[in-house]
C-alpha positions as CSV (number, residue, x, y, z in Angstrom):
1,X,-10.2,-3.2,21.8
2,X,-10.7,-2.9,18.0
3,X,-13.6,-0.1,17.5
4,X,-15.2,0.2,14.4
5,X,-18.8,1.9,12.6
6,X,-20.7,1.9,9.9
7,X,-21.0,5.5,7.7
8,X,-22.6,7.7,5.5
9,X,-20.9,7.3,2.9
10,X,-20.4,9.6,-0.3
11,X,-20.3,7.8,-3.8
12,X,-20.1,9.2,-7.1
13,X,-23.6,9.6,-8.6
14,X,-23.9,7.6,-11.2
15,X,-27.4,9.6,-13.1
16,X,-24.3,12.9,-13.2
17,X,-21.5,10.2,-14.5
18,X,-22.4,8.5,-17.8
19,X,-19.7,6.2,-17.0
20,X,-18.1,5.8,-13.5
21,X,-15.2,4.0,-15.2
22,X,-13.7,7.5,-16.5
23,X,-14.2,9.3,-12.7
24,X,-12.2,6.4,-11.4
25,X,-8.4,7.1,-9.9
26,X,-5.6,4.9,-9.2
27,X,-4.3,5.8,-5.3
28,X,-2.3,8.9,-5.0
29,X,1.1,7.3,-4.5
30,X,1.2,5.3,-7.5
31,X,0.1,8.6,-9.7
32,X,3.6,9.4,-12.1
33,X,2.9,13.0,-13.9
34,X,2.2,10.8,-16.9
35,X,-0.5,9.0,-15.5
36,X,-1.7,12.3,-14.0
37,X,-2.1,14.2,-17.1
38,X,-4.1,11.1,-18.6
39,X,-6.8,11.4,-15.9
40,X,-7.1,15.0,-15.9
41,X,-7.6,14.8,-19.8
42,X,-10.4,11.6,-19.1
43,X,-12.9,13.3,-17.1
44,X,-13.4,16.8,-15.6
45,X,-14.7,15.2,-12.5
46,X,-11.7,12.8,-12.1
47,X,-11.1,11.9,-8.9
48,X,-7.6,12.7,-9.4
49,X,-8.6,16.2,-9.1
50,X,-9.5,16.0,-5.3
51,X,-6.2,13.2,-3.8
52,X,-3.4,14.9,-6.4
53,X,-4.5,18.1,-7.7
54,X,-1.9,19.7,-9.9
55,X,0.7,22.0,-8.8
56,X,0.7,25.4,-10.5
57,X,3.2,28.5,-10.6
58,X,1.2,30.7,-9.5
59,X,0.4,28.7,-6.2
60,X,0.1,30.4,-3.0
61,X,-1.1,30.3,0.5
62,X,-5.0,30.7,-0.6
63,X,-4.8,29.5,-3.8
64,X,-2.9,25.7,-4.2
65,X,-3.7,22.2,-5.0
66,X,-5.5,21.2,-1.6
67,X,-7.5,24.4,-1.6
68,X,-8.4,23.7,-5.3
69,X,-9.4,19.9,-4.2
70,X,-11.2,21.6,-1.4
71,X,-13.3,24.2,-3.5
72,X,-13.8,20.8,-6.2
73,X,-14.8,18.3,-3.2
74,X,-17.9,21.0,-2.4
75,X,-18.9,22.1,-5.9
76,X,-19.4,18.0,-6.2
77,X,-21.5,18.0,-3.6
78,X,-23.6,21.2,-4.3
79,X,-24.4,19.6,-7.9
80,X,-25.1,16.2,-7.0
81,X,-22.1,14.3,-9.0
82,X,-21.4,13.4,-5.6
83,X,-24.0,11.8,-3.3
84,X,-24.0,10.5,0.9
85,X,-26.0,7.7,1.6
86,X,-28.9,8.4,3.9
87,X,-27.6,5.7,6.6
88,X,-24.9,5.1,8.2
89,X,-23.9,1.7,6.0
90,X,-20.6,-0.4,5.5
91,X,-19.4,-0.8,2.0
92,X,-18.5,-4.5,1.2
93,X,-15.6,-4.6,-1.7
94,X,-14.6,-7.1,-4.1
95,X,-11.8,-7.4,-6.9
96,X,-11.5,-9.6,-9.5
97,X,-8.3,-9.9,-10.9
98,X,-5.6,-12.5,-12.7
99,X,-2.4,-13.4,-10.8
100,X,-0.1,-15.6,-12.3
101,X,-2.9,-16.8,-15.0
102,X,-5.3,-17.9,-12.3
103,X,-8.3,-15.6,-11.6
104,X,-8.7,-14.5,-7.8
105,X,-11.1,-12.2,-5.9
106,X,-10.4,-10.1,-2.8
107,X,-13.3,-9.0,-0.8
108,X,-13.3,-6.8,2.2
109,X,-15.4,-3.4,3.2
110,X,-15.2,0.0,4.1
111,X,-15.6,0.8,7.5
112,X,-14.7,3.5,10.0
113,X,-12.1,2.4,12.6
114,X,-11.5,4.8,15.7
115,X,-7.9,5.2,16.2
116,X,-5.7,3.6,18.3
117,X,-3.1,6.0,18.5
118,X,-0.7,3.6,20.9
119,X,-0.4,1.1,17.9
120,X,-1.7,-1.7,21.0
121,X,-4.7,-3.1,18.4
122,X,-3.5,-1.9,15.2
123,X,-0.2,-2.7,14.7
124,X,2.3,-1.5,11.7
125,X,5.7,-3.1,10.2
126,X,6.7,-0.1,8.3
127,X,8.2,3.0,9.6
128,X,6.9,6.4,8.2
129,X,8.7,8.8,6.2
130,X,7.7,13.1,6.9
131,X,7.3,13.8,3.1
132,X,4.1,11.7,2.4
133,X,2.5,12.8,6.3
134,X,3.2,16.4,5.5
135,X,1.0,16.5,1.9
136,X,-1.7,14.3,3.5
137,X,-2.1,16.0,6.2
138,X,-2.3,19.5,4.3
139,X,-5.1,17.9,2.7
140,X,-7.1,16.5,5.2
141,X,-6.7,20.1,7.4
142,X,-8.1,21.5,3.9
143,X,-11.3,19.1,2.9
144,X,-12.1,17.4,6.5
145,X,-12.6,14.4,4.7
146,X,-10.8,10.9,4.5
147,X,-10.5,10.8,0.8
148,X,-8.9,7.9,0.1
149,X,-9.1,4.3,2.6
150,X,-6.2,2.5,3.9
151,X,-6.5,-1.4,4.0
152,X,-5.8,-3.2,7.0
153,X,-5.9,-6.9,7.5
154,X,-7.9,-8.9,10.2
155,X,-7.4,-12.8,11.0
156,X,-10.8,-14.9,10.8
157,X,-9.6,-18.3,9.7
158,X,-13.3,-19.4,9.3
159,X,-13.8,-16.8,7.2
160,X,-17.2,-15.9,9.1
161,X,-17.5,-11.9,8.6
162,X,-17.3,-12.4,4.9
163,X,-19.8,-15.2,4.7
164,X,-22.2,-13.7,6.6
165,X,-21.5,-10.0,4.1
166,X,-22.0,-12.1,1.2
167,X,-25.1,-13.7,2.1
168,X,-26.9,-9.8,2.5
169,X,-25.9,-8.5,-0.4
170,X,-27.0,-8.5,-4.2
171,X,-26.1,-6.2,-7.2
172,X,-23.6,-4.0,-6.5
173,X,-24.1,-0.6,-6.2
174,X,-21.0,0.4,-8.3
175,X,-19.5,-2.0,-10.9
176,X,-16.2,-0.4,-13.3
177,X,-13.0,-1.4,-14.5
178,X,-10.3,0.6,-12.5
179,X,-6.8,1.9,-13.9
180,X,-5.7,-1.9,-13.7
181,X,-8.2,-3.4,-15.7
182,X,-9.2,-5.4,-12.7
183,X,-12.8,-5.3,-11.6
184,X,-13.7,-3.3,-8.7
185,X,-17.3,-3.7,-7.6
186,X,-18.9,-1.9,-4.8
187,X,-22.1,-2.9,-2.0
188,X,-24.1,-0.6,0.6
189,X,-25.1,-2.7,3.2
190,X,-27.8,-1.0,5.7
191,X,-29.0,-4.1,7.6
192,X,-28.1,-2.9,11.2
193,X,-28.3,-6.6,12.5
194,X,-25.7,-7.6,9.7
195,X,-23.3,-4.4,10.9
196,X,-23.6,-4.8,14.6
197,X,-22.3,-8.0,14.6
198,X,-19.8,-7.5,11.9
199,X,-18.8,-4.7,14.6
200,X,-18.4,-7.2,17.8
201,X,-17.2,-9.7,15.7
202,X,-13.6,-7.4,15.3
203,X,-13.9,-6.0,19.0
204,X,-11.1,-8.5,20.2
205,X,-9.2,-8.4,16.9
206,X,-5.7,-7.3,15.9
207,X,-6.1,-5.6,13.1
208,X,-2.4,-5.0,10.9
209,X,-1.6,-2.1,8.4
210,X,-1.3,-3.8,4.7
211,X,-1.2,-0.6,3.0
212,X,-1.4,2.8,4.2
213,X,0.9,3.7,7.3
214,X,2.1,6.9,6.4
215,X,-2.2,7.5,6.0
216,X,-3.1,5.7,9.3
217,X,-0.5,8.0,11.4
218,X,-1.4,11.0,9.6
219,X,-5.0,10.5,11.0
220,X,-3.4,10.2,14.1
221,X,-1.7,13.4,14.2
222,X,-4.7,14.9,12.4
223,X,-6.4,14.3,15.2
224,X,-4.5,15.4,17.7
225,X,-4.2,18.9,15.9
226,X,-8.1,19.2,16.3
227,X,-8.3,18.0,19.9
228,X,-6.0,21.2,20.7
229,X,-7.3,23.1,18.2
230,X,-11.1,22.9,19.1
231,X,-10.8,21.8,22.7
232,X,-13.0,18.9,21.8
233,X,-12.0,15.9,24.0
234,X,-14.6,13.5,23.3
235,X,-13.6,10.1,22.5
236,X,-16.3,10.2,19.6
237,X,-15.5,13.0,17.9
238,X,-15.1,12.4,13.7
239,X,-11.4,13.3,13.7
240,X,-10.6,10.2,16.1
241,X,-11.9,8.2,13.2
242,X,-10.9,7.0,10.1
243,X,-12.1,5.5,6.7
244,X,-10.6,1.9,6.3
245,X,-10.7,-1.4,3.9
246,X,-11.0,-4.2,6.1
247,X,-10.0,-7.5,4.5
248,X,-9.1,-11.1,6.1
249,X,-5.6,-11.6,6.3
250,X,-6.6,-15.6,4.8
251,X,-8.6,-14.2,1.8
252,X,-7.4,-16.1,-0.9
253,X,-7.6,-12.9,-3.2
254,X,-5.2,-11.2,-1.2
255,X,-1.3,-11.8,-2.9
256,X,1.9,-10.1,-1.5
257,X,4.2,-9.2,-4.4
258,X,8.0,-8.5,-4.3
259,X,9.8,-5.0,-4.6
260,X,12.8,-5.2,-6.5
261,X,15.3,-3.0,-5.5
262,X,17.1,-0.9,-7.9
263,X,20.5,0.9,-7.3
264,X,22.5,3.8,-8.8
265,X,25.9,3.8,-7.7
266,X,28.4,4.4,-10.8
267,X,31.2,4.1,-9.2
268,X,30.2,0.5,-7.8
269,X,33.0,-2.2,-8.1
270,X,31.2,-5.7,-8.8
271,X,34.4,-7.6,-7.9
272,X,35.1,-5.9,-4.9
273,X,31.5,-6.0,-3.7
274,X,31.1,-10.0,-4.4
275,X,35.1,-10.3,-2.6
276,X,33.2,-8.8,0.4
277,X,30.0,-10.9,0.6
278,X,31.7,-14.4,-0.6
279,X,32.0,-15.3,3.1
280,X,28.0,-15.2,3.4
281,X,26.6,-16.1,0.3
282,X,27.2,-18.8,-2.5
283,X,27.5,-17.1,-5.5
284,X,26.8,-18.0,-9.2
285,X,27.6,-16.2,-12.1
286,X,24.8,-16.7,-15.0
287,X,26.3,-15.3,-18.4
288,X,23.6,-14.1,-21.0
289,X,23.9,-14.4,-24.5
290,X,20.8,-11.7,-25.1
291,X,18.3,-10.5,-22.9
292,X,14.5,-10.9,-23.7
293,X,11.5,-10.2,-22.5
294,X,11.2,-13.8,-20.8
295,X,14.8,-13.4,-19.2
296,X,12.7,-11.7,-15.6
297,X,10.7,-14.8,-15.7
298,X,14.2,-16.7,-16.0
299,X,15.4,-15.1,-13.2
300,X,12.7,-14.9,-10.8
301,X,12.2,-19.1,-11.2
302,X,15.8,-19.4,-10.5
303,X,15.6,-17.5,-7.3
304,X,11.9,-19.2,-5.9
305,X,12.8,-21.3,-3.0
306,X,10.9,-22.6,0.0
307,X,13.5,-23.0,2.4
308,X,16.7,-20.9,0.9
309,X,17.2,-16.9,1.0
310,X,17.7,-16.0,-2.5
311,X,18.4,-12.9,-4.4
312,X,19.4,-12.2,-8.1
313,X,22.3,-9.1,-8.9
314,X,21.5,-7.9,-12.2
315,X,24.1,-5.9,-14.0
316,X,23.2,-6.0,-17.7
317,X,24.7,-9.0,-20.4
318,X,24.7,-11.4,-16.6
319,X,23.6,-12.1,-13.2
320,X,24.5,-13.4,-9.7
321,X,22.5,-15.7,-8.3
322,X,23.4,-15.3,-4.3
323,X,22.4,-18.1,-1.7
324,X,22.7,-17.1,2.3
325,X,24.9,-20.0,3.6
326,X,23.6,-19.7,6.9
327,X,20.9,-17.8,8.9
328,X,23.4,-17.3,11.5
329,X,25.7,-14.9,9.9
330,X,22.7,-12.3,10.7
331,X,23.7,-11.9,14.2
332,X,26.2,-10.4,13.2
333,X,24.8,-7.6,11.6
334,X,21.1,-7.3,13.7
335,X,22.0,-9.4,16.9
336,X,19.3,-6.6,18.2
337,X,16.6,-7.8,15.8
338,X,14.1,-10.8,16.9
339,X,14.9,-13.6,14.8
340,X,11.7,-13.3,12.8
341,X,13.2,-9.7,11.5
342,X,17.0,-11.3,11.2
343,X,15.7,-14.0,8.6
344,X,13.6,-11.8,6.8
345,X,14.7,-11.5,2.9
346,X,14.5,-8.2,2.8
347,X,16.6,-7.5,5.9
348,X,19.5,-9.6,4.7
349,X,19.7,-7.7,2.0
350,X,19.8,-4.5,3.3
351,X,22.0,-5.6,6.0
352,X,24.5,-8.0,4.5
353,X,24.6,-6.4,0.8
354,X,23.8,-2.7,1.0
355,X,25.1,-1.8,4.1
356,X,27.9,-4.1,4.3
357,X,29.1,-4.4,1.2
358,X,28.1,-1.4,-0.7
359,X,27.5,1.2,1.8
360,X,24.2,2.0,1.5
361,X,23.1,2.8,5.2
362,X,19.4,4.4,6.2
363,X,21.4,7.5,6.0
364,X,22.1,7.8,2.3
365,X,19.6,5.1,1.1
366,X,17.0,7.1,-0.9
367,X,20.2,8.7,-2.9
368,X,21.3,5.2,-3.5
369,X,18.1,2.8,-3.9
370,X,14.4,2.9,-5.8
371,X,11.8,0.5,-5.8
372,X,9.6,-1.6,-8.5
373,X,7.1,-3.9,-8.3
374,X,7.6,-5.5,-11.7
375,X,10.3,-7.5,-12.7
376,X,10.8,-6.7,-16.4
377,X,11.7,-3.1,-15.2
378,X,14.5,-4.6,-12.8
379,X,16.3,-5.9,-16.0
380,X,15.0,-3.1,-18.2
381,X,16.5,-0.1,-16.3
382,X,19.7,-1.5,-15.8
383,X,20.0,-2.2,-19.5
384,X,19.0,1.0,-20.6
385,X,21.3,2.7,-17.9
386,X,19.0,4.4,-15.6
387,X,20.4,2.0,-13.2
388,X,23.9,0.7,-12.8
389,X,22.3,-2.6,-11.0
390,X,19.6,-4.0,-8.7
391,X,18.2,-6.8,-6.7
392,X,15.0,-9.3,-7.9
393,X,13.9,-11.1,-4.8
394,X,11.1,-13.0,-3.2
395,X,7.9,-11.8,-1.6
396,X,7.8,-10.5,2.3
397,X,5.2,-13.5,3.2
398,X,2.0,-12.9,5.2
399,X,2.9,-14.4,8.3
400,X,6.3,-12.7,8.5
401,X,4.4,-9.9,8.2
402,X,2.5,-10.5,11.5
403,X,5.3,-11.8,13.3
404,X,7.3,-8.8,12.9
405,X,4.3,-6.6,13.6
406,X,3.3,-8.1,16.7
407,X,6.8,-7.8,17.7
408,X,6.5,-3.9,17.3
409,X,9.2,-4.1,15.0
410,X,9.5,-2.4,11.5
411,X,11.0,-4.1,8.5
412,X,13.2,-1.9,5.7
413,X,11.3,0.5,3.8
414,X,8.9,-1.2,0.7
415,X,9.0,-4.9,2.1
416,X,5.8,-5.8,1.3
417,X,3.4,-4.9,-1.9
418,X,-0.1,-6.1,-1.8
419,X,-1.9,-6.9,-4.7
420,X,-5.1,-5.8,-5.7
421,X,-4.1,-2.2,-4.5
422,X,-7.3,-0.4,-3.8
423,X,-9.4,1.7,-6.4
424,X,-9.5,5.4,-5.5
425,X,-13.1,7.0,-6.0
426,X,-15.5,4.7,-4.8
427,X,-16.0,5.6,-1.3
428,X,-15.4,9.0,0.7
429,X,-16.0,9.7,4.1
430,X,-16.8,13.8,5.5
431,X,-16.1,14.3,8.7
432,X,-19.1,16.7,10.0
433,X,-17.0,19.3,12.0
């Protein structure tokens, strides 16, 4: 059973903040040095300054970036520029944003979801990797507070939950323009009527992980740390909890964008590697006279398909357009997988090219691959030799998503890449421990 509450939450106040745009933060894991330095030099009270504080030299045991967040998060409090709402509310979210030249808005709300910590309600595709638990965890020990949401998806083909949030609501309470010039606007909904039945409304739900899995389980072991730690063993207790975006997995605001894959390998042999995968793929050579800023667009067109499992090999002055002759062919490299997971794109790639053709096995992937989200960089760091080739492929598709996440199965690292990602700084959650 899905078990959710409303919260009190904390907001930035906006009579402190002359303008909430400039305290606003992309989430942590998208946060380059670059990008870090920006926000630091846009506002003393970034938000920044509490999820990715900077590292110094002279760290140490008492003095470091999560003890620094942790002295910030207070000093905040103690002067107002950060404020808890008096009741325990839900947040309804909505972000405006272009995709493909056609304007779309995701809507969803902050909630607090206790956690299932067998994965039975709340299900995850992704597997989770120790770095990103380890620094997350540090920082939740340090501030007791859920910072940052994660988003997870429900399925309410009526769309009722969100009808019946829109109809209670009227100026938002926060309105800015976030990091990605999309609009992020923010609601405090009180009406206990409105909550409670928002509330039984998800009790019989699956709810799935769209972003935040390496979040989600570090809750969970969070959690368990305090259990022994405090000897508290009541189901209710704030650490079993966590702050969450809740959106309908058929909002039409909600888009699932490819990750291109990007591979360094300088000693890669393109003939030998397209000698090895010519039994399972139909392979076309595109020659290119100049690249331009239009050629990702080229590509991308070239590889769309409703039916087909394509993928484009960029290697700089041409391509490879490569076409899976048959489905079957996956048995023989995942005749262990569910079907679902054998005919995922991502999962032939990784199975058929990487591993099988190049090498590149879960062992000695992260020396091998990186990941992008935007197509223009697929072509441009191959031609300016950061790469030596990569991979442009389709979008992980929502249902796919389910399938393999009901299964209990987890697809390749980065498969999927929602868009609108989530602004950080809008809502914060304290556990009172």
């Amino acid at each position: 059973m899905v078990e959710v509450k409303p919260f009190r939450g904390i907001i930035y106040n906006k009579e402190k903040i002359k303008k909430l745009d400039n305290v606003m933060s992309p989430p942590y894991d998208i946060i380059s040095e670059d990008i870090q330095d920006e926000l630091y030099l846009k506002d003393s009270k970034n938000f920044v300054r509490l999820t990715l504080n900077k590292i110094e030299e002279a760290d140490n045991k008492d003095n470091n970036r999560y003890t620094r967040a942790n002295k910030l998060f207070h000093e905040f409090l103690d002067q107002s520029i950060l404020v808890k709402s008096d009741k325990d509310s839900i947040f309804p979210y909505k972000i405006t944003y272009k995709s493909n030249g056609k304007e779309k808005t995701m809507n969803g709300f902050f909630i607090l979801l206790k956690l299932d910590k067998e994965y039975k309600d709340v299900k995850a595709h992704e597997k989770t990797l120790s770095g990103p638990k380890k620094d997350r965890l540090e920082l939740m020990r340090t501030c007791k507070s859920n910072l940052e949401p994660i988003q997870l998806l429900y399925i309410d083909e009526k769309d009722e939950i969100r009808k019946m949030i829109d109809e209670s609501i009227n100026d938002p309470i926060i309105d800015v323009t976030g990091y990605d010039n999309f609009n992020h606007r923010l609601w405090k909904l009180e009406d206990e009527n409105i909550i409670n039945t928002v509330c039984e409304k998800l009790k019989d739900e699956i709810l799935f992980i769209a972003d935040g899995h390496h979040r989600y389980q570090t809750a969970i072991n969070f959690s368990e740390e305090m259990k022994e730690k405090t000897g508290n063993n009541d189901e209710e207790a704030p650490f079993n909890y966590r702050m969450v975006i809740l959106a309908n997995m058929f909002d039409r605001g909600l888009s699932v964008l490819p990750t291109h894959r990007l591979i360094k390998m300088p000693n890669v042999n393109i003939k030998n590697l397209l000698s090895k995968i010519d039994r399972y793929f139909e392979i076309e050579k595109v020659d290119l006279k100049e690249s331009s800023d239009l050629l990702s667009k080229k590509i991308m067109q070239s590889i769309k398909t409703d039916t087909d499992h394509k993928f484009a090999m960029y290697i700089g002055g041409s391509y490879y357009l490569l076409t899976l002759k048959d489905e079957k062919f996956m048995d023989e490299f995942a005749k262990d997988r569910s079907k679902t997971w054998r005919t995922l794109d991502v999962s032939i790639l990784h199975k058929i090219i990487l591993e099988y053709g190049m090498g590149i096995t879960q062992d000695n992937l992260e020396d091998h691959v990186k990941y992008t989200r935007d197509d223009k960089e697929a072509i441009k760091f191959v031609d300016n030799n950061k790469f030596d080739l990569s991979f442009l492929m389709n979008a992980t598709k929502i249902d796919e998503l389910k399938a393999i996440a009901d299964a209990g199965e987890h697809m390749p690292q980065k498969s999927t890449y929602f868009l609108p990602k989530m602004l950080s700084g809008l809502v914060m959650y304290q556990m009172d421990l």
